[in-house]
C-alpha positions as CSV (number, residue, x, y, z in Angstrom):
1,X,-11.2,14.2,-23.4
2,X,-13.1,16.7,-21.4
3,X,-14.2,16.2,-18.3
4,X,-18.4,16.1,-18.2
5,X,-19.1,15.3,-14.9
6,X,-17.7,15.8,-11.2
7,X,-19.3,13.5,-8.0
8,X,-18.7,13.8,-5.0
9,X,-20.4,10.6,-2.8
10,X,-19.9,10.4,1.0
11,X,-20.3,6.7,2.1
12,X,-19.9,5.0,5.3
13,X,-20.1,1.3,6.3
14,X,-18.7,-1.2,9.3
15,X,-15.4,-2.1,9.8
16,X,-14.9,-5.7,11.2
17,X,-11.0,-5.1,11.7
18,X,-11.8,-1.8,13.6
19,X,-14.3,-3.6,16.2
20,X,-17.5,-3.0,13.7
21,X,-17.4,0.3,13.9
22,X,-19.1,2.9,11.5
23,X,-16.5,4.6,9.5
24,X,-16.5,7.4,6.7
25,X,-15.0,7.9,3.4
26,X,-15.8,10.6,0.4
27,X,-15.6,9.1,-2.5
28,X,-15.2,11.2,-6.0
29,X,-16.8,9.9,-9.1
30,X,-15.4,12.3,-12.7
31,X,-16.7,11.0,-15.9
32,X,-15.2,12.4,-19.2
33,X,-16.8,12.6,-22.7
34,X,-15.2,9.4,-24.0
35,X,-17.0,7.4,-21.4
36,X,-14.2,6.3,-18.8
37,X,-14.9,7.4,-15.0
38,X,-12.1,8.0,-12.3
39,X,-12.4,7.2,-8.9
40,X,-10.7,9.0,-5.8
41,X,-11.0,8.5,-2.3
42,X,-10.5,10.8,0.7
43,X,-10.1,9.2,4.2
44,X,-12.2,12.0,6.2
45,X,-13.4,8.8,9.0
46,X,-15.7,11.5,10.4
47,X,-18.9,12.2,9.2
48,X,-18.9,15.9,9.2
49,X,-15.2,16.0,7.5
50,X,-17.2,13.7,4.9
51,X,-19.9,15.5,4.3
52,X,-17.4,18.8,4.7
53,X,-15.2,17.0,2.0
54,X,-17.9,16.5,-0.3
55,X,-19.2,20.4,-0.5
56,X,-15.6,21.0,-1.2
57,X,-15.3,19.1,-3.9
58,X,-18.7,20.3,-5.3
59,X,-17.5,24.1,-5.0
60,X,-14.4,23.0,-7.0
61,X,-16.4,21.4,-9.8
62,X,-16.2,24.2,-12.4
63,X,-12.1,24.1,-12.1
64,X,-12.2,20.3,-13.3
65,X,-15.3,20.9,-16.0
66,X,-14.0,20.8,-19.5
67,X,-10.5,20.2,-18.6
68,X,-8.6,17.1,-19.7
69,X,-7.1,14.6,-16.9
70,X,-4.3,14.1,-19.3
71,X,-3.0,17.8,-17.8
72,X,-3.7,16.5,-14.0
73,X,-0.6,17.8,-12.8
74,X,-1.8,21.4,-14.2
75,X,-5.2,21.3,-12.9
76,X,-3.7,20.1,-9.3
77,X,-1.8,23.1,-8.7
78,X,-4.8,25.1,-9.7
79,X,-6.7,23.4,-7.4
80,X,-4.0,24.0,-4.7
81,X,-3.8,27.5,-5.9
82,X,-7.6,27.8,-5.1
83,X,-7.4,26.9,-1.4
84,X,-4.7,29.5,-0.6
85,X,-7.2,31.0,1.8
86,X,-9.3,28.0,3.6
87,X,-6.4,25.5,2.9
88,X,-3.2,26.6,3.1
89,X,-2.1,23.5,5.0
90,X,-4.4,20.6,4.6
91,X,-7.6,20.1,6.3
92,X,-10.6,19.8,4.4
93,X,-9.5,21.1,1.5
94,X,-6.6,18.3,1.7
95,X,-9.0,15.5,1.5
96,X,-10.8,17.0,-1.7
97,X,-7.7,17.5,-3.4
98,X,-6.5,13.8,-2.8
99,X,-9.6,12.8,-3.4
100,X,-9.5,14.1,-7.3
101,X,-5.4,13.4,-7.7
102,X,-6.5,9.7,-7.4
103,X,-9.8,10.3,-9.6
104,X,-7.7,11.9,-12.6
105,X,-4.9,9.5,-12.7
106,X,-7.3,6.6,-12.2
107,X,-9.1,8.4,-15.4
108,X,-5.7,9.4,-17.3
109,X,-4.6,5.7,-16.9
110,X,-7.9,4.8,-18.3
111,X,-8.0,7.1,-20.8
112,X,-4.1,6.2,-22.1
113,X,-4.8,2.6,-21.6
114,X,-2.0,2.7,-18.8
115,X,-1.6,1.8,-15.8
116,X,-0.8,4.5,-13.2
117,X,2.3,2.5,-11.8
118,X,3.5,3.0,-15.7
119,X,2.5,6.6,-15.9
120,X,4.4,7.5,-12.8
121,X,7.7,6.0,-13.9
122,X,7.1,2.1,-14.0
123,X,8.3,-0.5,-11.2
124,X,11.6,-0.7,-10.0
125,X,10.8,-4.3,-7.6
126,X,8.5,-6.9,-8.9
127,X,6.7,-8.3,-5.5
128,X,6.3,-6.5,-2.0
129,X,6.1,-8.8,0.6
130,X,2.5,-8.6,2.9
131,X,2.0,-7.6,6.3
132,X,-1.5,-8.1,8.6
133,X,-2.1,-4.6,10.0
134,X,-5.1,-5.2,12.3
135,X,-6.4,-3.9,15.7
136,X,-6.5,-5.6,19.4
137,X,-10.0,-6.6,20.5
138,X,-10.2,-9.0,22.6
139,X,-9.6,-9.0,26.5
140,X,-7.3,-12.5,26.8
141,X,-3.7,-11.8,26.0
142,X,-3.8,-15.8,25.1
143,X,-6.8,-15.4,23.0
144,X,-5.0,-12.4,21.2
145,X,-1.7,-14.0,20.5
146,X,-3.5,-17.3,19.0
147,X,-5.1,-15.1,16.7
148,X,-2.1,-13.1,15.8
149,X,-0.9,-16.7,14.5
150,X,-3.6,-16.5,12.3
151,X,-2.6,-13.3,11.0
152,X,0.2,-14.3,9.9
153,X,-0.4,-17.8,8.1
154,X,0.1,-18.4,4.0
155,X,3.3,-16.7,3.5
156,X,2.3,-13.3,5.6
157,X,5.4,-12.0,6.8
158,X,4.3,-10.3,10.3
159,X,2.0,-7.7,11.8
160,X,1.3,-4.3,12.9
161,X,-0.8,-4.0,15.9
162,X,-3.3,-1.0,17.0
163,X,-3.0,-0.1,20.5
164,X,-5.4,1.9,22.2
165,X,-8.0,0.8,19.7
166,X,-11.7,-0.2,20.4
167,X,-12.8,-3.2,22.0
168,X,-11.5,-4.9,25.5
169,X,-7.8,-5.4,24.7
170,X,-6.9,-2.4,26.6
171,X,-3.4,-2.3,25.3
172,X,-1.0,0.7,25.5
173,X,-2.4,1.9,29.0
174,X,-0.6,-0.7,31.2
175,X,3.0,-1.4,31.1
176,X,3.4,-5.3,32.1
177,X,-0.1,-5.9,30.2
178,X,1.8,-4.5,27.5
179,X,5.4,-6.1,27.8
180,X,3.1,-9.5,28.7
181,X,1.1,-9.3,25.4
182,X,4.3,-8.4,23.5
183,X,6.0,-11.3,24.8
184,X,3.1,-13.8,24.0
185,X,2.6,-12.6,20.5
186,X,6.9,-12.9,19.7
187,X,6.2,-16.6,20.5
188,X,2.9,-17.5,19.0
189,X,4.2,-15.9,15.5
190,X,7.7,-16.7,15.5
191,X,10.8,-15.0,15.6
192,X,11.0,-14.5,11.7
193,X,7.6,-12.7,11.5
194,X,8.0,-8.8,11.4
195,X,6.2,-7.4,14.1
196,X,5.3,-3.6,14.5
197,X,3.0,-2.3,16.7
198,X,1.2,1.4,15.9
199,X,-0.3,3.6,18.8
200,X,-3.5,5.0,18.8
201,X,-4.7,8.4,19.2
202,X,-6.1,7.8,22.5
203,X,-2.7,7.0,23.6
204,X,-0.8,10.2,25.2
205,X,2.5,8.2,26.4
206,X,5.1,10.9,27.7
207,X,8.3,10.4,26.9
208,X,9.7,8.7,29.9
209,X,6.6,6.6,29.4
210,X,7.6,5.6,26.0
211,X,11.4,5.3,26.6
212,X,10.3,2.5,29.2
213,X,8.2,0.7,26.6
214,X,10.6,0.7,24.1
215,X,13.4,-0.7,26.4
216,X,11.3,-3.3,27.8
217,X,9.7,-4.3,24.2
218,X,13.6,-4.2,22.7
219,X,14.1,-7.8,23.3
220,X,10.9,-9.2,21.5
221,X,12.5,-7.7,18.5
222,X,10.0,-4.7,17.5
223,X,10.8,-3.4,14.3
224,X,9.3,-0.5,14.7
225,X,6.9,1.6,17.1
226,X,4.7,3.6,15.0
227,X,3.6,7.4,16.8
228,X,4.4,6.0,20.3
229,X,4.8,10.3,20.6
230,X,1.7,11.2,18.6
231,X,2.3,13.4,15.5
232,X,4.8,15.9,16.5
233,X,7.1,15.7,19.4
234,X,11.0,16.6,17.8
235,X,12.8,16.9,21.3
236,X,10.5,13.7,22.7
237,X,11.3,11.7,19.4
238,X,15.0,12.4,19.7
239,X,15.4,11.9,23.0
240,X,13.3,8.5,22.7
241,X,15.5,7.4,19.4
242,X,18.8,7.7,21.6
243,X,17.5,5.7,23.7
244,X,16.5,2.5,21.8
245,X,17.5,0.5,18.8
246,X,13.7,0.3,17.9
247,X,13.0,2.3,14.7
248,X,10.8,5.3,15.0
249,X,7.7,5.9,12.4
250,X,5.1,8.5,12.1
251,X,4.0,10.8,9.3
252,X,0.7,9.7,7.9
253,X,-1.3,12.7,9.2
254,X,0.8,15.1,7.0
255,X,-1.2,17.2,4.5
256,X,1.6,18.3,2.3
257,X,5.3,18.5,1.5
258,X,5.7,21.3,4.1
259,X,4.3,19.4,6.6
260,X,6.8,16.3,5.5
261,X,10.1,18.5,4.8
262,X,9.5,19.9,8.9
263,X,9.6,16.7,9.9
264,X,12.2,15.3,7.8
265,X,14.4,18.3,9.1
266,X,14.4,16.9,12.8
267,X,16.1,13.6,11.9
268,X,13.9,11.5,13.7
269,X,11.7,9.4,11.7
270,X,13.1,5.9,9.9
271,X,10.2,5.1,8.6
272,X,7.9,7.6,6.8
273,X,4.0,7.0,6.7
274,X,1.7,8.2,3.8
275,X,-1.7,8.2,2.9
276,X,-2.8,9.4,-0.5
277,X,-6.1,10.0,0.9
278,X,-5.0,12.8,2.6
279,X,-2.1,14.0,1.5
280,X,-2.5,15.1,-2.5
281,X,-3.1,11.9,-3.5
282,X,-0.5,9.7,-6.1
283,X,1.0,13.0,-6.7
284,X,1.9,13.6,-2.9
285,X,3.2,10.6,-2.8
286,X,5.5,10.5,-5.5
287,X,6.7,14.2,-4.2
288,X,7.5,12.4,-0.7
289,X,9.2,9.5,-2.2
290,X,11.5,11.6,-4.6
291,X,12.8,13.6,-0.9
292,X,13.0,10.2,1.3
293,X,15.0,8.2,-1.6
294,X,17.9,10.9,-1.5
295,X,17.6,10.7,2.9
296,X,17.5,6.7,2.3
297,X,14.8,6.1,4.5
298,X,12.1,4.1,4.1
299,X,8.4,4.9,3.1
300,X,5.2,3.3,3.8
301,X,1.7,3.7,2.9
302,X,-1.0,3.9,5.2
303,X,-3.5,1.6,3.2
304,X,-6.5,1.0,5.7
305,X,-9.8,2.2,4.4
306,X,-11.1,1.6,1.0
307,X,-9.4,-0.2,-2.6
308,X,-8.8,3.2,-4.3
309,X,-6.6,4.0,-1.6
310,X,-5.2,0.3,-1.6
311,X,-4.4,0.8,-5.5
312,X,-3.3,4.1,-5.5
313,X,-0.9,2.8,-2.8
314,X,0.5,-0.1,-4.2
315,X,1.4,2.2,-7.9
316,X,3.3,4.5,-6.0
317,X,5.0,1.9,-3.6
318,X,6.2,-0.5,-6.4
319,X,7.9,2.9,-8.2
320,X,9.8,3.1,-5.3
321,X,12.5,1.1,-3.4
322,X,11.8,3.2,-0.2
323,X,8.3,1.4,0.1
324,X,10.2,-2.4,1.6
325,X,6.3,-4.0,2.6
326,X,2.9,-3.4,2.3
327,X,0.1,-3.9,4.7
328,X,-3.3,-6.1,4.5
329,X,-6.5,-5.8,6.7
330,X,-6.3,-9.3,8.4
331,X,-10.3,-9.6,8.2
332,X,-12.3,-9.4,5.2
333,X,-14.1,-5.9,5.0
334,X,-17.0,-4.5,2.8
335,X,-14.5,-1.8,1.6
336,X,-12.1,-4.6,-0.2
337,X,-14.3,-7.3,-0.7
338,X,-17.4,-5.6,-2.2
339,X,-16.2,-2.8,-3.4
340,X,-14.8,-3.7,-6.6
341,X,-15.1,-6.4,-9.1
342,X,-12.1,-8.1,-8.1
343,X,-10.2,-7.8,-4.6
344,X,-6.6,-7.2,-4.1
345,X,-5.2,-10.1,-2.5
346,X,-1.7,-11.6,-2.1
347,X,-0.4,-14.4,-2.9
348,X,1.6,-16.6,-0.6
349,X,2.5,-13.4,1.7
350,X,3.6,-11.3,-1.4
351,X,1.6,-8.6,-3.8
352,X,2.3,-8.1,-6.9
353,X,1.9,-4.6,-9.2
354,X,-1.6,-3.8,-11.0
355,X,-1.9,-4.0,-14.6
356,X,-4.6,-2.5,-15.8
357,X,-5.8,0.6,-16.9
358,X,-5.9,3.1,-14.5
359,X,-5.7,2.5,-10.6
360,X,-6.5,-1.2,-11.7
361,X,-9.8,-1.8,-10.3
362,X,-13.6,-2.1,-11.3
363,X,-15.7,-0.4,-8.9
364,X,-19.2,-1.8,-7.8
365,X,-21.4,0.9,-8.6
366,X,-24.7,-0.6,-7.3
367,X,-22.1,-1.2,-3.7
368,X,-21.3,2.4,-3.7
369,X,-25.0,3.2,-4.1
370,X,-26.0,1.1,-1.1
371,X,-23.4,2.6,1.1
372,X,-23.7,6.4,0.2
373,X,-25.4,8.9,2.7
């Protein structure tokens, strides 16, 4: 079927798990002539990268006009092809090309009356079980460890926790604020709850800094510290990983499989972090997932904006036995709970696989409209 119609629609809207603040997506709406409409998402936060994003994806209109998603693989690399000069390694042109890898499989699913989980290979695990990734905002270390036991009520099987996020937690700055919070929130959710906790990019620990942290947060049982070096640090994240037992993650602000392999190739990542609204979409995904099976490492998706991305997500990480857990905004938000027809939710701390056509989801169209620039 060939594809009539290519939209690109910035939106932006408040996020109660990120202290209310405004954030940013680009949405991509493509239409082909039987009628069925694909939906991508980019994850540009920033309004200019939004509005950026969106001229991009206009300019790349007449590549996608007339062409059938059924051959999405094909027009991807002609798309990647396109960018050689103004995107050789991500950037905006990153986020319009994820943004239409998860519009033409959500349309190709739609189109074949498949699921993209089943176009991609099927599932290889029937449940994932849930995690609450949320942010700090509040100033009591009490207050914030009673909530984290409400994070983790009806079956949720632990948390990740921002530091350095908005709001008067002020936690990643101070060592024994830090080690104190830590403590309290081991206690208040239990010793069987996974517990993770993801640094900001305010944060600028140094090593040393972070080698201290890690020692001291070892015995609250930390599974694993999430870009306590930022995004690329090889000596720092090797000389950090000799030093504790606490697994090391980072990867989500990757563009592409060079990006991935570089970091692969310094041996000290355990757990990898995606996010298909950035990094060529379902298609990225599947490529990073194919490289971190054969290391035996594990994968996880960085879920945290809008449904698209949530679906997308959860196709690619139920194809996979890399992906061990998925992560659930704690709070409800407009981007899950309005957006489409139906949220995703779990059930008793687990998720299960999508099932129909497509990503899975029906988007609110009169939502979008409300929410678009």
């Amino acid at each position: 079927m060939p594809i009539l119609k290519v939209e690109a629609i910035p939106v932006s809207y408040e996020e109660p798990n990120d202290y209310n603040s405004e954030r940013h997506l680009c949405l991509v709406r493509i239409e082909d002539s039987s009628g069925h409409v694909g939906w991508g998402e980019a994850v540009t936060m920033w309004k200019e990268a939004t509005i950026a994003t969106a001229n991009v994806i206009k300019g790349m209109e007449e590549l996608l006009l007339n062409r059938d998603a059924e051959s999405n693989g094909v027009i991807i690399d002609d798309l990647i092809d396109h960018i050689w000069w103004y995107g050789y390694k991500g950037g905006i042109a990153g986020f319009a090309i994820s943004a239409i890898d998860i519009a033409l499989w959500d349309l190709k699913g739609k189109n074949l009356d498949k699921n993209v989980l089943d176009l991609i290979g099927g599932k290889v695990q029937d449940k994932l079980p849930v995690i609450a990734s949320g942010h700090a905002h509040q100033e009591s270390i009490d207050d914030l460890a009673e909530e984290a036991a409400t994070w983790v009520t009806n079956g949720i099987h632990g948390m990740k926790i921002g530091f350095g996020k908005k709001g008067d937690s002020h936690l990643g700055f101070d060592h024994d604020r830090d080690v104190e919070y830590v403590k309290k929130v081991r206690k208040s959710i239990g010793t069987e709850k996974l517990f993770m906790i993801d640094l900001g990019w305010i944060i600028k620990w140094d090593v040393d800094t972070a080698i201290q942290r890690a020692k001291s947060f070892e015995e609250y049982e930390i599974d694993w510290l999430e870009e306590p070096l930022g995004d690329w640090n090889p000596d720092g994240y090797k000389k950090l990983k000799n030093s504790t037992d606490i697994r090391m993650a980072y990867g989500e602000k990757e563009w592409d499989m060079r990006g991935y392999n570089q970091i692969l190739e310094t041996e000290t990542v355990d757990v990898v972090g995606f996010d298909p609204g950035r990094s060529q979409g379902i298609t990225g995904f599947v490529k990073l997932l194919k490289k971190i099976e054969e290391l035996n490492l594990q994968a996880n998706a960085h879920a945290w904006s809008s449904s698209i991305v949530t679906a997308a997500s959860l196709a690619v990480s139920f194809s996979s036995k890399s992906c061990k857990l998925f992560e659930f905004k704690p709070l409800p938000n407009p981007m899950q709970n309005e957006f489409i027809s139906e949220p995703i939710v779990h059930s008793e701390g687990w998720v299960y696989p999508m099932t129909n056509p497509g990503l899975g989801i029906d988007v609110n169209e009169d939502f979008v409209k409300s929410i678009k620039y």
